[in-house]
N, CA, C and O atoms as a GROMACS GRO file, in nm:
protein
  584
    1UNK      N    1 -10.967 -14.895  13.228
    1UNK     CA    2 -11.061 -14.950  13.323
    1UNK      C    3 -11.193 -14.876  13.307
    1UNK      O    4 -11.184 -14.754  13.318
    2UNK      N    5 -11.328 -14.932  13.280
    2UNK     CA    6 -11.428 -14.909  13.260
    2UNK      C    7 -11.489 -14.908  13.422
    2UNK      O    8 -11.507 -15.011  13.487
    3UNK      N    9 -11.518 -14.765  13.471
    3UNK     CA   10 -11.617 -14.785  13.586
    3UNK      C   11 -11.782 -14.732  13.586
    3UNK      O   12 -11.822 -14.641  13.513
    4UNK      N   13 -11.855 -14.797  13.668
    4UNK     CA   14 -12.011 -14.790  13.661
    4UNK      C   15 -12.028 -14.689  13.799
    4UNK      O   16 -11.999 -14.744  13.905
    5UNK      N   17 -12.068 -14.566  13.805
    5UNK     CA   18 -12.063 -14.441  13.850
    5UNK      C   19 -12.263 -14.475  13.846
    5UNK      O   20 -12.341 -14.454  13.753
    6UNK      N   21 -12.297 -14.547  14.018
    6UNK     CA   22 -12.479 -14.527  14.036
    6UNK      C   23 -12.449 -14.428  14.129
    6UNK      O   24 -12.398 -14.429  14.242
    7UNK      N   25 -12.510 -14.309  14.023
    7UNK     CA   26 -12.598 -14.204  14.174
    7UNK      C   27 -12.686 -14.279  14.248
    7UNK      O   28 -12.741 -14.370  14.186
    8UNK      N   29 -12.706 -14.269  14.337
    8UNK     CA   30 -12.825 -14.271  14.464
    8UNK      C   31 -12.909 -14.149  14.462
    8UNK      O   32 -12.884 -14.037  14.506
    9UNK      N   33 -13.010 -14.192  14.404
    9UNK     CA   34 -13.113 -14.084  14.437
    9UNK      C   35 -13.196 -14.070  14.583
    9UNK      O   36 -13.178 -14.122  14.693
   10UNK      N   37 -13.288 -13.982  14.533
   10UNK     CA   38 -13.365 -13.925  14.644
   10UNK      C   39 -13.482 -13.875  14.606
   10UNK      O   40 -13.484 -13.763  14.556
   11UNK      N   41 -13.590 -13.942  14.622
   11UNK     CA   42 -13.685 -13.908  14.485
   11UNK      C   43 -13.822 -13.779  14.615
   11UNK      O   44 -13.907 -13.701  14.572
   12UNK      N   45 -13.800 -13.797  14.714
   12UNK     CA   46 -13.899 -13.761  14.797
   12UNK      C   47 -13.872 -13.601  14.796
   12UNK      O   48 -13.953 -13.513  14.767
   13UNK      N   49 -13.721 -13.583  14.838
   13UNK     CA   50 -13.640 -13.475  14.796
   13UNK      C   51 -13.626 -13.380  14.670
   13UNK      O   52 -13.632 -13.260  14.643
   14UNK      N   53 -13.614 -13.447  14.637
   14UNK     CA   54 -13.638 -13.414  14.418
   14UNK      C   55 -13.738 -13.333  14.398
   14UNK      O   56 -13.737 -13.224  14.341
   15UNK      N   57 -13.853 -13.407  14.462
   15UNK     CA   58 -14.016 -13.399  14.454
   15UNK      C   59 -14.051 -13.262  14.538
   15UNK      O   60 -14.151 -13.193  14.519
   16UNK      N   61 -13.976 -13.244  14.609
   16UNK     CA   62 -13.993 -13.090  14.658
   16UNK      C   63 -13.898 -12.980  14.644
   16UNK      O   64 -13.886 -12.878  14.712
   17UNK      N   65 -13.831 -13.022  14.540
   17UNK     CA   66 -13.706 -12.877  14.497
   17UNK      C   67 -13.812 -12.809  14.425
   17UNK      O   68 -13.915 -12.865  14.384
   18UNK      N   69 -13.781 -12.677  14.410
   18UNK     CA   70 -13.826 -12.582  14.347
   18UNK      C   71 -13.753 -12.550  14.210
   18UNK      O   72 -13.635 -12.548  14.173
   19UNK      N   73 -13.886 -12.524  14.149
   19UNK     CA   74 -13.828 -12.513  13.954
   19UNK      C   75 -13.694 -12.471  13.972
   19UNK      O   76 -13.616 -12.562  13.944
   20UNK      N   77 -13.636 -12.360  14.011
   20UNK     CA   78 -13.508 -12.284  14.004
   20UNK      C   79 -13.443 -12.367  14.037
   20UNK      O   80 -13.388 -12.430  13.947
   21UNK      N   81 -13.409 -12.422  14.219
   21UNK     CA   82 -13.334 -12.536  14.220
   21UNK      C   83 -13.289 -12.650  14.117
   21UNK      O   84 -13.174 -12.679  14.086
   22UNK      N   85 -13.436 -12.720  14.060
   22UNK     CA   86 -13.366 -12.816  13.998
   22UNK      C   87 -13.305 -12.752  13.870
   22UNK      O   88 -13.210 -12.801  13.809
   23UNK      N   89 -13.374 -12.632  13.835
   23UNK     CA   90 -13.252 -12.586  13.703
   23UNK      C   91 -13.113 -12.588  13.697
   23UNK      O   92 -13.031 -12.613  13.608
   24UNK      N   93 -13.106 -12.546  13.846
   24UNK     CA   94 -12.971 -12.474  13.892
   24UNK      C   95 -12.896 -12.616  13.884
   24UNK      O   96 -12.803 -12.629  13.805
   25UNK      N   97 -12.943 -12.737  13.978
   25UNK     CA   98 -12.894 -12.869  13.933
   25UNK      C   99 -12.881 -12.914  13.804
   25UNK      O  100 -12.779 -12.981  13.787
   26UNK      N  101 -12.933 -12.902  13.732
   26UNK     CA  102 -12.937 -12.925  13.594
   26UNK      C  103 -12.828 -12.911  13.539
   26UNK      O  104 -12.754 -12.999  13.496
   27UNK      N  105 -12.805 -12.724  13.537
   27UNK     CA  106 -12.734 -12.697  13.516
   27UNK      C  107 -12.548 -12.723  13.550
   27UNK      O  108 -12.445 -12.732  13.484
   28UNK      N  109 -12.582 -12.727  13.671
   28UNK     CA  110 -12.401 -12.765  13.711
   28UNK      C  111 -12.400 -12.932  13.668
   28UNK      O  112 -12.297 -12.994  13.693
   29UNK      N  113 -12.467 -12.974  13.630
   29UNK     CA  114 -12.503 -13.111  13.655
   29UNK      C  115 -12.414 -13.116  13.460
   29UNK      O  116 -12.304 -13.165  13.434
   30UNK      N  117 -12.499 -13.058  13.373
   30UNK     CA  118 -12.444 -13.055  13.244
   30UNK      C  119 -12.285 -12.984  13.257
   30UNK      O  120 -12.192 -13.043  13.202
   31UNK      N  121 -12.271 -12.908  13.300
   31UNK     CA  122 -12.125 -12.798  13.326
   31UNK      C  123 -11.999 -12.954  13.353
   31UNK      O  124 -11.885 -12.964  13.306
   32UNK      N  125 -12.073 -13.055  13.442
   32UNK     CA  126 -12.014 -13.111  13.510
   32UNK      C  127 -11.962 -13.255  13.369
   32UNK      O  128 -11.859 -13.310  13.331
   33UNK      N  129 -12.109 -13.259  13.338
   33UNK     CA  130 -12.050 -13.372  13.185
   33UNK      C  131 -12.017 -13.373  13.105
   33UNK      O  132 -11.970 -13.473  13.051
   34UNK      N  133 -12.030 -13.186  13.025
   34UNK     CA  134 -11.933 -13.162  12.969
   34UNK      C  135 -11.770 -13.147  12.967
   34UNK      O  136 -11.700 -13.121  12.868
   35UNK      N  137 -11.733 -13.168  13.084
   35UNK     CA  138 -11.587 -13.190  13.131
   35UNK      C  139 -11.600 -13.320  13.090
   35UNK      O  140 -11.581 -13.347  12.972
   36UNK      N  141 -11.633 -13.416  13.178
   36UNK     CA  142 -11.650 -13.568  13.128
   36UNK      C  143 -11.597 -13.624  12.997
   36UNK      O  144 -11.519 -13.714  12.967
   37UNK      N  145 -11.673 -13.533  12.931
   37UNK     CA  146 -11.679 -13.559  12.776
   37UNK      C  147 -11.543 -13.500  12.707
   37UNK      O  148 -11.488 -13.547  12.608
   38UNK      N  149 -11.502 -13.389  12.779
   38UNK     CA  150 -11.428 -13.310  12.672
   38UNK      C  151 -11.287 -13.349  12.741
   38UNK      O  152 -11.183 -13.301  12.694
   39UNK      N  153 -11.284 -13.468  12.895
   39UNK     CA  154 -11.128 -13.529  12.901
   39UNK      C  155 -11.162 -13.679  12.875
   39UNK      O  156 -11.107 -13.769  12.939
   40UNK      N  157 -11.257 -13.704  12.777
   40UNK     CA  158 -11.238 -13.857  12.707
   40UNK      C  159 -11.274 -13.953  12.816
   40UNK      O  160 -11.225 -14.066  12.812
   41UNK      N  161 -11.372 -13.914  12.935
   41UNK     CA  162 -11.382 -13.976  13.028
   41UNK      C  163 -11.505 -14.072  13.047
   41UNK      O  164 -11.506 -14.187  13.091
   42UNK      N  165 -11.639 -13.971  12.987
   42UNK     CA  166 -11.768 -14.051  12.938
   42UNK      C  167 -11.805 -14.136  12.868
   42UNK      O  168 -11.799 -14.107  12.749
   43UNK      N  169 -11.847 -14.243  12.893
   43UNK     CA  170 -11.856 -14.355  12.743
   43UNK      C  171 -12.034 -14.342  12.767
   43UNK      O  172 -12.104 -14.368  12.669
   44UNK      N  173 -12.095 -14.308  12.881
   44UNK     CA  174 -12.246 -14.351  12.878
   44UNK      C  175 -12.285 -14.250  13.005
   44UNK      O  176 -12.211 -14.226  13.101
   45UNK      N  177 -12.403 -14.205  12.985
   45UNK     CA  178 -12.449 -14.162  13.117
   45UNK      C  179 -12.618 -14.146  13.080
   45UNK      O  180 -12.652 -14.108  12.969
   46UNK      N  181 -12.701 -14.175  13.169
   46UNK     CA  182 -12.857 -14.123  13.170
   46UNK      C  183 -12.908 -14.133  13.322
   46UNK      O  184 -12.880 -14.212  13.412
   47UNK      N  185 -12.988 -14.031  13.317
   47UNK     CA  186 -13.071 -13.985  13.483
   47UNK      C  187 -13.228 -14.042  13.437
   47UNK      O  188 -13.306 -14.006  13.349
   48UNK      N  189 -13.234 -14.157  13.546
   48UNK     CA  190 -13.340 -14.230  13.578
   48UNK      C  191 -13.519 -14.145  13.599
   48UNK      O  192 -13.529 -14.025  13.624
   49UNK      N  193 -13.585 -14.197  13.591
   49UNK     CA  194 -13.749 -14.135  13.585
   49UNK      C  195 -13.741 -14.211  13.724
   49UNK      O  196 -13.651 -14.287  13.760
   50UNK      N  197 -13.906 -14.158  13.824
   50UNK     CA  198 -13.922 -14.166  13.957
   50UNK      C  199 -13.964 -14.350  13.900
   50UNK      O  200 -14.002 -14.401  13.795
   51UNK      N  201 -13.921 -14.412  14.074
   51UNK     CA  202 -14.001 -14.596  14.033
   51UNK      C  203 -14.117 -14.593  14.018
   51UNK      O  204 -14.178 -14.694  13.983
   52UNK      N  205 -14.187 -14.465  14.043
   52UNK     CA  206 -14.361 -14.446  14.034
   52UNK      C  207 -14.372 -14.571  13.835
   52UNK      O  208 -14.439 -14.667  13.797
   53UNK      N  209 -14.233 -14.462  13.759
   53UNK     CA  210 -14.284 -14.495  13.627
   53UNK      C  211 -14.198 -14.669  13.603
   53UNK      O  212 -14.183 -14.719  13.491
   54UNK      N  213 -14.150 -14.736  13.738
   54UNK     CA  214 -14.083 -14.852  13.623
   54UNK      C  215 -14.216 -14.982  13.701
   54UNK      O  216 -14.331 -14.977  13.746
   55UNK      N  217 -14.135 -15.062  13.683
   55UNK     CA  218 -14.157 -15.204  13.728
   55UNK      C  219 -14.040 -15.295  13.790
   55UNK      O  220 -13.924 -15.288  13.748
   56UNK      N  221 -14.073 -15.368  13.876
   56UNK     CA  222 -13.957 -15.470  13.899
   56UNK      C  223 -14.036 -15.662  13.867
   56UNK      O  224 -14.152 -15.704  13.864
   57UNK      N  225 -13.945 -15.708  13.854
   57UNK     CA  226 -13.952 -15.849  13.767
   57UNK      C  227 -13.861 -15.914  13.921
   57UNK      O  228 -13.750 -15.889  13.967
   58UNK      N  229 -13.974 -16.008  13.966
   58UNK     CA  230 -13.891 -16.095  14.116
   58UNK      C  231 -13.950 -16.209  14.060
   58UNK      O  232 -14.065 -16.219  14.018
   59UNK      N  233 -13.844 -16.312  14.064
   59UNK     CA  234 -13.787 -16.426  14.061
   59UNK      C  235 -13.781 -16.471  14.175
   59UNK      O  236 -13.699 -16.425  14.253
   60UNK      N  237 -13.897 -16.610  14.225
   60UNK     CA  238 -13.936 -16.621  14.364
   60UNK      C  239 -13.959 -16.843  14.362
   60UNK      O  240 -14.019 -16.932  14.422
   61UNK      N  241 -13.853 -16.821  14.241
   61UNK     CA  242 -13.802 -17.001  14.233
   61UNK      C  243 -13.919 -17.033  14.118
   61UNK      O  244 -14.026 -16.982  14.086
   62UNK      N  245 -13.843 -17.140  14.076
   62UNK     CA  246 -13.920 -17.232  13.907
   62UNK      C  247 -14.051 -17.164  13.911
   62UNK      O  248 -14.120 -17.166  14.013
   63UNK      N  249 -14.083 -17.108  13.808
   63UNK     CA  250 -14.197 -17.087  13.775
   63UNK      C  251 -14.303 -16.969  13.823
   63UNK      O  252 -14.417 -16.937  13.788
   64UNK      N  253 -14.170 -16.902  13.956
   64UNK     CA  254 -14.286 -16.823  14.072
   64UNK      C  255 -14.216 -16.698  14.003
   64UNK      O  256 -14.140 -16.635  14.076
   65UNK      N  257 -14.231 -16.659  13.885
   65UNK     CA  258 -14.191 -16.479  13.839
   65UNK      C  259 -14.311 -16.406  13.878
   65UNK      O  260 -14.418 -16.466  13.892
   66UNK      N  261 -14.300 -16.288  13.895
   66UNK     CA  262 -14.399 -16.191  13.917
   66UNK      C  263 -14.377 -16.047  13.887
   66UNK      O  264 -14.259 -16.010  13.884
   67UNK      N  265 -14.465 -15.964  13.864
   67UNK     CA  266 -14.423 -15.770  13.913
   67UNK      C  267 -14.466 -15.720  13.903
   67UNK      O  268 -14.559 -15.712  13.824
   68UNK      N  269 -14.422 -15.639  13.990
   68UNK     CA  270 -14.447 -15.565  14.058
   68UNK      C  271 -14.481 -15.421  14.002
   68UNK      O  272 -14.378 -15.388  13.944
   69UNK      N  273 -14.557 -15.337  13.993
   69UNK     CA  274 -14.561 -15.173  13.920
   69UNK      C  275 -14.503 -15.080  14.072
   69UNK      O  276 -14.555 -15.085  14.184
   70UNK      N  277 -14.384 -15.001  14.031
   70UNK     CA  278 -14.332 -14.921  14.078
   70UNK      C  279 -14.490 -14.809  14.157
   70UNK      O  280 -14.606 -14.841  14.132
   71UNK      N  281 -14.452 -14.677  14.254
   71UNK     CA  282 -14.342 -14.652  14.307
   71UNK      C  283 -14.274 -14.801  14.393
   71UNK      O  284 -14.349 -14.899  14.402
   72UNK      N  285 -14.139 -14.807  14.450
   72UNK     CA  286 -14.118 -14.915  14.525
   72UNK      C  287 -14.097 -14.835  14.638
   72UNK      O  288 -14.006 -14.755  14.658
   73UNK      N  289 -14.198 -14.867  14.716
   73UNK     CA  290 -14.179 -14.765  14.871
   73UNK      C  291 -14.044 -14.816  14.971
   73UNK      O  292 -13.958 -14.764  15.043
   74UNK      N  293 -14.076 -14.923  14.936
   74UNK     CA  294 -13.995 -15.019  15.036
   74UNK      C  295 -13.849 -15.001  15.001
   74UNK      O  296 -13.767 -15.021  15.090
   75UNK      N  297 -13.820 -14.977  14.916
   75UNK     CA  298 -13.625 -14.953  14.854
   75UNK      C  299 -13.558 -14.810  14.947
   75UNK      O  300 -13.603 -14.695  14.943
   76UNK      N  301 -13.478 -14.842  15.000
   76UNK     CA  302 -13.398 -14.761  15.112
   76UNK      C  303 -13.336 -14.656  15.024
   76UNK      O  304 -13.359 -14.536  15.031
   77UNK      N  305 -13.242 -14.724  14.925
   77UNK     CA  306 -13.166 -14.651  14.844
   77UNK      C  307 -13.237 -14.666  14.686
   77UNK      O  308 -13.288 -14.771  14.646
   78UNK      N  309 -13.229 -14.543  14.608
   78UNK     CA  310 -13.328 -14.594  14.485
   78UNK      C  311 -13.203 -14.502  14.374
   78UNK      O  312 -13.174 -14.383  14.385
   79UNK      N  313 -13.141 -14.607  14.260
   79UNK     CA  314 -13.047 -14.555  14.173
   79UNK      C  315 -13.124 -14.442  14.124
   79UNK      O  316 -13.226 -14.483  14.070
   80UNK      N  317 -13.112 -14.297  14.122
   80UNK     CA  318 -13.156 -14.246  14.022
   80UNK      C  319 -13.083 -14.177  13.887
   80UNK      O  320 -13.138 -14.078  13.838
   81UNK      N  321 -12.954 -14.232  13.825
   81UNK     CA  322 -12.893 -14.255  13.752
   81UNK      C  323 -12.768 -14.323  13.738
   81UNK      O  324 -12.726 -14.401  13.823
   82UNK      N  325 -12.696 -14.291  13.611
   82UNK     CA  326 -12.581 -14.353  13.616
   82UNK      C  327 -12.440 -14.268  13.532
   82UNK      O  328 -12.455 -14.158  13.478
   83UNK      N  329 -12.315 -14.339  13.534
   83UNK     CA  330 -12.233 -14.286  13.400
   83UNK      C  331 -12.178 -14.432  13.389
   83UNK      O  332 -12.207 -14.523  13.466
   84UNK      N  333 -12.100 -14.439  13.289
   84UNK     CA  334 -11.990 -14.516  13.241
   84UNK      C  335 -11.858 -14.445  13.180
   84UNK      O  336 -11.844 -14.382  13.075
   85UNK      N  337 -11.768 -14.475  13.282
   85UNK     CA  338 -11.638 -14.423  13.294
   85UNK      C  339 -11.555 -14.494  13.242
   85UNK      O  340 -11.538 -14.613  13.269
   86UNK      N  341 -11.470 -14.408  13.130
   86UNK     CA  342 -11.309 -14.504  13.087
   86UNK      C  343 -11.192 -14.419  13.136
   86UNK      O  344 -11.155 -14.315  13.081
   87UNK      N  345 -11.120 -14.489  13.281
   87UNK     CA  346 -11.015 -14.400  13.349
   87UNK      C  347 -10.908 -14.468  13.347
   87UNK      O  348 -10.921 -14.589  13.332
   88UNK      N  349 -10.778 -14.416  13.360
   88UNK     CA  350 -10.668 -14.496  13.436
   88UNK      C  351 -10.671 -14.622  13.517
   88UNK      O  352 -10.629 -14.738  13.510
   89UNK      N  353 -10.747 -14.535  13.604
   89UNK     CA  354 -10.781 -14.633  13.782
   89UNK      C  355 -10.843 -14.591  13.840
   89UNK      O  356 -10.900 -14.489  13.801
   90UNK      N  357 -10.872 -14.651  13.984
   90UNK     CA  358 -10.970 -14.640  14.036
   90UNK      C  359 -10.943 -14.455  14.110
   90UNK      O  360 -11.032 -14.372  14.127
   91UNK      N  361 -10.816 -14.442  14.137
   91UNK     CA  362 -10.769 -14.298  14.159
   91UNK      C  363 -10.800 -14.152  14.067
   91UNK      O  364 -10.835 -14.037  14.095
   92UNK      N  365 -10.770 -14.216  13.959
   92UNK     CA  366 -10.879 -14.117  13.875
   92UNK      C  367 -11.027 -14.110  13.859
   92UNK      O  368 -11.083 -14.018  13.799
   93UNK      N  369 -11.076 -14.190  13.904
   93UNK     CA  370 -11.240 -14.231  13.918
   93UNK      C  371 -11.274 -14.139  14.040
   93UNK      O  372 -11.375 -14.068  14.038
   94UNK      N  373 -11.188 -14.141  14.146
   94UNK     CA  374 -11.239 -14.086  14.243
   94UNK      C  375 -11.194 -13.983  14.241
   94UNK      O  376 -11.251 -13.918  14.329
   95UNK      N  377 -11.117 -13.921  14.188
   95UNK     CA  378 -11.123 -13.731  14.126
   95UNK      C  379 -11.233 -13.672  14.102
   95UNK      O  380 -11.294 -13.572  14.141
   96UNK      N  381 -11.251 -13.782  14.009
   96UNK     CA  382 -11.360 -13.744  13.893
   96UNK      C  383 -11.534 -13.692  14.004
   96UNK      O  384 -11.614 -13.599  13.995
   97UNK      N  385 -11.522 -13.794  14.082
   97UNK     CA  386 -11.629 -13.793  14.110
   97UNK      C  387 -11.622 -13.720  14.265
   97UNK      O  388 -11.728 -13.679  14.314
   98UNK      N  389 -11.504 -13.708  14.332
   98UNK     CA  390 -11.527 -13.579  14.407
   98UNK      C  391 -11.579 -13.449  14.341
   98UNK      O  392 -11.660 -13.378  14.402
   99UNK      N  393 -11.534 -13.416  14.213
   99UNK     CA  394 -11.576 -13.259  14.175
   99UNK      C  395 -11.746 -13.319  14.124
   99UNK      O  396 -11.816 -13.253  14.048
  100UNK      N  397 -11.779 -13.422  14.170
  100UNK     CA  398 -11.964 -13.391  14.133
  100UNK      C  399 -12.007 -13.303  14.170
  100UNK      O  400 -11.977 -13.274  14.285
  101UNK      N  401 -12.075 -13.238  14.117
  101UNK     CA  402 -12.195 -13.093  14.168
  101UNK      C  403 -12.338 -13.152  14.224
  101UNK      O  404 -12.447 -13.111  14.186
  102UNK      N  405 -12.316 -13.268  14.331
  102UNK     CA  406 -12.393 -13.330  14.353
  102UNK      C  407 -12.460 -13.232  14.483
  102UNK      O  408 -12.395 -13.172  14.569
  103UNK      N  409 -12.622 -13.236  14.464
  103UNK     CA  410 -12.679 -13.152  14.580
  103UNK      C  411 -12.672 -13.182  14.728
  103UNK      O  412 -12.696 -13.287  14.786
  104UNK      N  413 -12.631 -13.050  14.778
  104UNK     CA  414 -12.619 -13.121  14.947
  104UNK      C  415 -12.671 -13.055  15.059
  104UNK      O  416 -12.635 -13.007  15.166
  105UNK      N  417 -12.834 -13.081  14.948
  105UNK     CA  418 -12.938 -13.057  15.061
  105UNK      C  419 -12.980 -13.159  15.108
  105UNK      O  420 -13.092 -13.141  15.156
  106UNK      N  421 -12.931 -13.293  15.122
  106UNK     CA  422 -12.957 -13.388  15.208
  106UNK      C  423 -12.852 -13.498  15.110
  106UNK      O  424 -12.804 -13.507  14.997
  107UNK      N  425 -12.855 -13.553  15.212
  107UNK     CA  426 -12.681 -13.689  15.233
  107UNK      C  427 -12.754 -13.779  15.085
  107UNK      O  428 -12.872 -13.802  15.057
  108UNK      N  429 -12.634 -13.812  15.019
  108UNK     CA  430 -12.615 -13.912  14.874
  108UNK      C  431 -12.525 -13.924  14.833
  108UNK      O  432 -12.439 -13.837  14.846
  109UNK      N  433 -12.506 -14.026  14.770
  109UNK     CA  434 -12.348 -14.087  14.753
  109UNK      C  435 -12.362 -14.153  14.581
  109UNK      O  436 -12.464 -14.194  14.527
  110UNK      N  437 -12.235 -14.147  14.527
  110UNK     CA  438 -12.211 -14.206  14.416
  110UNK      C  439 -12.144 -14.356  14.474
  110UNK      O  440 -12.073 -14.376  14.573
  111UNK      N  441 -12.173 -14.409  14.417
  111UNK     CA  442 -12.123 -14.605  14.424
  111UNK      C  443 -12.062 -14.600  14.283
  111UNK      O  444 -12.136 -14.588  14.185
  112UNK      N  445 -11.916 -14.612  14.271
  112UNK     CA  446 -11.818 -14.638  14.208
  112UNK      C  447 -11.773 -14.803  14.172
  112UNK      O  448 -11.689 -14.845  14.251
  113UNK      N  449 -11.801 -14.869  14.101
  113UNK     CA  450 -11.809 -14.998  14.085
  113UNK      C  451 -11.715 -15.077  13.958
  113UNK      O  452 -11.740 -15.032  13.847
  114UNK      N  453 -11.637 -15.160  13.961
  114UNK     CA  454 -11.519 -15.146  13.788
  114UNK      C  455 -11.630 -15.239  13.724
  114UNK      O  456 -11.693 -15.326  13.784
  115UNK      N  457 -11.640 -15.208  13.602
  115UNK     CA  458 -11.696 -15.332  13.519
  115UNK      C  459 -11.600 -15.434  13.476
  115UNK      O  460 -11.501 -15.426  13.404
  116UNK      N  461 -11.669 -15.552  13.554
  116UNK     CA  462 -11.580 -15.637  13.501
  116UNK      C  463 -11.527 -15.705  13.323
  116UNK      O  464 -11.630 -15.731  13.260
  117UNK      N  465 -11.452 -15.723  13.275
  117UNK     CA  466 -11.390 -15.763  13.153
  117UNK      C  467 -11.362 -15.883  13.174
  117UNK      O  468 -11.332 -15.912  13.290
  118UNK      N  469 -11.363 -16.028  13.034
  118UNK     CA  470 -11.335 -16.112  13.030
  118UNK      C  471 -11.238 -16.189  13.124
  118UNK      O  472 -11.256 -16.305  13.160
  119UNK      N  473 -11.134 -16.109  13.159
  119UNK     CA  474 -11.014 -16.196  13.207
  119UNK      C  475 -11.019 -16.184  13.405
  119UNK      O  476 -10.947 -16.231  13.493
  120UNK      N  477 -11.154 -16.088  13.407
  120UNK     CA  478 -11.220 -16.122  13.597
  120UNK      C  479 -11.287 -16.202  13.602
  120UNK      O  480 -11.360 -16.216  13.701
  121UNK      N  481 -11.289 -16.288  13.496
  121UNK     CA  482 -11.419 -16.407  13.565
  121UNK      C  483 -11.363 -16.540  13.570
  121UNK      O  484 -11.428 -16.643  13.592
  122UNK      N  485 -11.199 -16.530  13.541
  122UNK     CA  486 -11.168 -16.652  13.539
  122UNK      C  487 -11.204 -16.761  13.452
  122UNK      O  488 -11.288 -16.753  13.363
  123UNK      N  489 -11.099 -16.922  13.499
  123UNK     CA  490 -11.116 -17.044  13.410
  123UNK      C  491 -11.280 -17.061  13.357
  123UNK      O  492 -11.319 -17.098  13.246
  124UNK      N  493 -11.343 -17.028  13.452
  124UNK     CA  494 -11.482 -17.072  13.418
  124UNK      C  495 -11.559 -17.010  13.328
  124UNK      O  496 -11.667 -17.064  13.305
  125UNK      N  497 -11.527 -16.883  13.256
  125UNK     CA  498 -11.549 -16.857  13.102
  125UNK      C  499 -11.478 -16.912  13.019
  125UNK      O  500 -11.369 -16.868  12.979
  126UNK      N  501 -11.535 -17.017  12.982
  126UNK     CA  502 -11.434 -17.094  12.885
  126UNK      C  503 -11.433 -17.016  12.751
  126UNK      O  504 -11.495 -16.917  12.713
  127UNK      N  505 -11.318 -17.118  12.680
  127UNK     CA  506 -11.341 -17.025  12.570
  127UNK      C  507 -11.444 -17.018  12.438
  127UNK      O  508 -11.438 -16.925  12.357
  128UNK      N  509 -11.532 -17.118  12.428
  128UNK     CA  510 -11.619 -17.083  12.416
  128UNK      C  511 -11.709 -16.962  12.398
  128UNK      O  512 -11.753 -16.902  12.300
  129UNK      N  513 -11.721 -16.946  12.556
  129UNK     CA  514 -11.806 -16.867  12.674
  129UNK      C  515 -11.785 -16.738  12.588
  129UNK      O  516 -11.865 -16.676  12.517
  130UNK      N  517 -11.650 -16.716  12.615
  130UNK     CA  518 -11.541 -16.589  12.533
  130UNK      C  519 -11.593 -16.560  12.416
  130UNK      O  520 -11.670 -16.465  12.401
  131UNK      N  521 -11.554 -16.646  12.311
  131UNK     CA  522 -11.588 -16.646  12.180
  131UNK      C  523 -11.742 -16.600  12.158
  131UNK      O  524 -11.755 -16.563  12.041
  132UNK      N  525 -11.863 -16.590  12.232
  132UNK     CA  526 -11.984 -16.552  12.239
  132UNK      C  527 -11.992 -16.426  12.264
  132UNK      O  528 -12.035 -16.327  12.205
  133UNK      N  529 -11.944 -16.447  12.362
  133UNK     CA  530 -11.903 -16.298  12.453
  133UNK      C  531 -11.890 -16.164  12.326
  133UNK      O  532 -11.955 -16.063  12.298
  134UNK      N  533 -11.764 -16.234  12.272
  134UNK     CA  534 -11.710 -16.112  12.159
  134UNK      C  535 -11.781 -16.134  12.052
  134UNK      O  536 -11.811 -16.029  11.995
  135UNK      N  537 -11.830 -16.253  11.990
  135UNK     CA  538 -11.971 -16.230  11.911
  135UNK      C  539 -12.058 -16.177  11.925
  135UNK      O  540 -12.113 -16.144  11.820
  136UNK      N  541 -12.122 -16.138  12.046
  136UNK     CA  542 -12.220 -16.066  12.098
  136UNK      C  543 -12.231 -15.935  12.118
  136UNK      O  544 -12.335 -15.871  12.100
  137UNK      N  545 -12.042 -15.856  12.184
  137UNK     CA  546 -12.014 -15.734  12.116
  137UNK      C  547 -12.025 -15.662  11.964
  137UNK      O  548 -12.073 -15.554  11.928
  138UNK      N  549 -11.962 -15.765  11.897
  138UNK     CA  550 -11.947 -15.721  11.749
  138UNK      C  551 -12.094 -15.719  11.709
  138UNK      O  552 -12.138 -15.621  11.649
  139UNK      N  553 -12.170 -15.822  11.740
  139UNK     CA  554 -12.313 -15.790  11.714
  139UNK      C  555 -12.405 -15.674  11.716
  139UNK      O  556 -12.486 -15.643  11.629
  140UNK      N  557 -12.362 -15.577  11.903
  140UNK     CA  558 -12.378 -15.468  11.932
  140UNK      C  559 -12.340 -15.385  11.830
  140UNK      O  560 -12.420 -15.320  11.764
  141UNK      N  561 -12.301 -15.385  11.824
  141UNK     CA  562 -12.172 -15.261  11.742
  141UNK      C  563 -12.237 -15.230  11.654
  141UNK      O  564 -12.296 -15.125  11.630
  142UNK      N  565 -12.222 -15.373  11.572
  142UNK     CA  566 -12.300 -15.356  11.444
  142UNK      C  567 -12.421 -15.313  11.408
  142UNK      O  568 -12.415 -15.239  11.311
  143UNK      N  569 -12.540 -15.334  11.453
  143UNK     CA  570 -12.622 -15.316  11.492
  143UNK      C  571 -12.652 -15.096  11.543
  143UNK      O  572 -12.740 -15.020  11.504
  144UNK      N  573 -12.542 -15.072  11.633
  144UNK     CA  574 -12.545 -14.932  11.605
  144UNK      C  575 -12.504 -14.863  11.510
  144UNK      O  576 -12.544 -14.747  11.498
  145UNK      N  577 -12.398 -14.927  11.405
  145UNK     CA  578 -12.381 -14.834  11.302
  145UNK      C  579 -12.484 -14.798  11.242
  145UNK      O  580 -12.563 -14.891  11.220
  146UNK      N  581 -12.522 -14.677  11.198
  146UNK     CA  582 -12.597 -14.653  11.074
  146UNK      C  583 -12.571 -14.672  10.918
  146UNK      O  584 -12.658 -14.641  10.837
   0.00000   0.00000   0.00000
């Protein structure tokens, strides 16, 4: 089972740790993915830049696209990274992610989410649908070999 592990950031917070602090995060932060890595658990992980640096793309019906340039003040909760997990179950997911060395100088939560695979979406991926699907992997793939 492949799970999608979004930190919830805190960018206001972030923005006022002190150099040492965020080292110190840093640090347990790597301590923490090198385990990841070394029980076959990591398939992907990267820590997000502030929304100061993205954009968002809203879709506002036929023809009405627009966007927006970050920061997004207005977002309650703002991802500021992620992992991609290959576990047992959802019981090992949540091991995993109790021992985060996540900071708790103010309240944040990991959102634990399964990625779904071909056979959760039901009749309505036909096979077809399928057959693209896994063309489109192998495409990936390929494409990363060197």
């Amino acid at each position: 089972m492949r799970i999608m592990v979004i930190v919830n950031g805190n960018e206001e917070a972030t923005a006022k740790m002190e150099a040492s602090q965020k080292e110190k995060m840093y640090a347990a932060m790597g301590s923490y993915n090198e385990e990841l890595v070394k029980a076959g658990v990591m398939l992907a992980a990267a820590g997000l830049l502030p929304t100061s640096r993205g954009k968002r793309v809203v879709f506002a019906g036929v023809g009405a696209t627009r966007v927006v340039d970050g920061p997004f003040t207005e977002t309650k909760e703002v991802i500021g990274g992620f992992w991609l997990w290959q576990v047992k179950n959802m019981d090992e997911a949540l091991e995993w992610a109790r021992r985060c060395p996540c900071d708790q100088s103010w309240e944040s939560n990991l959102e634990l989410r399964v990625v779904g695979e071909m056979e959760d979406f039901g009749s309505e991926l036909t096979p077809e649908l399928r057959a693209r699907k896994e063309r489109l992997r192998g495409d990936i793939a390929q494409k990363r070999e060197p």
